[in-house]
C-alpha positions in Angstrom: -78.4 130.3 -11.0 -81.2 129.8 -13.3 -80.3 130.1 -16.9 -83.6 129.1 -18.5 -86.5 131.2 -20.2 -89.3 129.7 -17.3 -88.0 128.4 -13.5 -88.3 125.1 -12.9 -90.3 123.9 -9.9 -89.1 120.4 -8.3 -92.1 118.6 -8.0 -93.1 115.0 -8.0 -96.4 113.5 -8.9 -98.7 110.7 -10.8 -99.4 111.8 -14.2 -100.4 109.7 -17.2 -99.4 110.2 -20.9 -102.6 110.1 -23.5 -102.5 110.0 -27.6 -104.2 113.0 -28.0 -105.0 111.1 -31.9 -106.2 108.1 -30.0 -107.7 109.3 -26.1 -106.8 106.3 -24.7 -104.1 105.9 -21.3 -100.9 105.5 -23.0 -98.1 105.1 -19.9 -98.2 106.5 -16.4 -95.3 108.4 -15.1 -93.8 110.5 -12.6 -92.9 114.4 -13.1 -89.5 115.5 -12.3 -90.0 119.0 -12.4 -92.6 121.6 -14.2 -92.2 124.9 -15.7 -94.5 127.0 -17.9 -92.0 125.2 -20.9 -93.0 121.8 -19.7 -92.7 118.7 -17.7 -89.5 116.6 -17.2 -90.7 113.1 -15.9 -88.9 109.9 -15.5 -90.3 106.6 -17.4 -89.7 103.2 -16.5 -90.1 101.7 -20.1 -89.6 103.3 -23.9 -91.9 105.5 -24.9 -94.9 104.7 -27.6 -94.8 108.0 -29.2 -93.0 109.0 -32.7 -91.4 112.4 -32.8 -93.8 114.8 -34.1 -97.0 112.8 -32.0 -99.4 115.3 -30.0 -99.9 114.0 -26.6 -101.6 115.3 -23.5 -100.2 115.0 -19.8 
């Protein structure tokens, strides 16, 4: 049963993380799952970002 405000869609592709400060490729990842709340991807390394950075997917 789906207990969530937005239904999450399993689906798995490229997608590459940007500062959007800096516009330059950050990391490259690979989505979990989307939903109109977000993306859930898995990473192979820390992330770069600080908690309250902006970045575009």
């Amino acid at each position: 049963m789906q207990r969530r405000n937005f239904f999450r869609m399993p689906l798995t592709v490229k997608a590459v993380i940007k500062s959007e400060q800096e516009q330059q490729e950050v990391m490259g990842i690979m989505t979990k799952n989307i939903s109109a709340g977000g993306v859930a991807g898995s990473f192979h390394h820390s992330l770069l970002f600080n908690e309250k950075d902006s970045v575009v997917v």
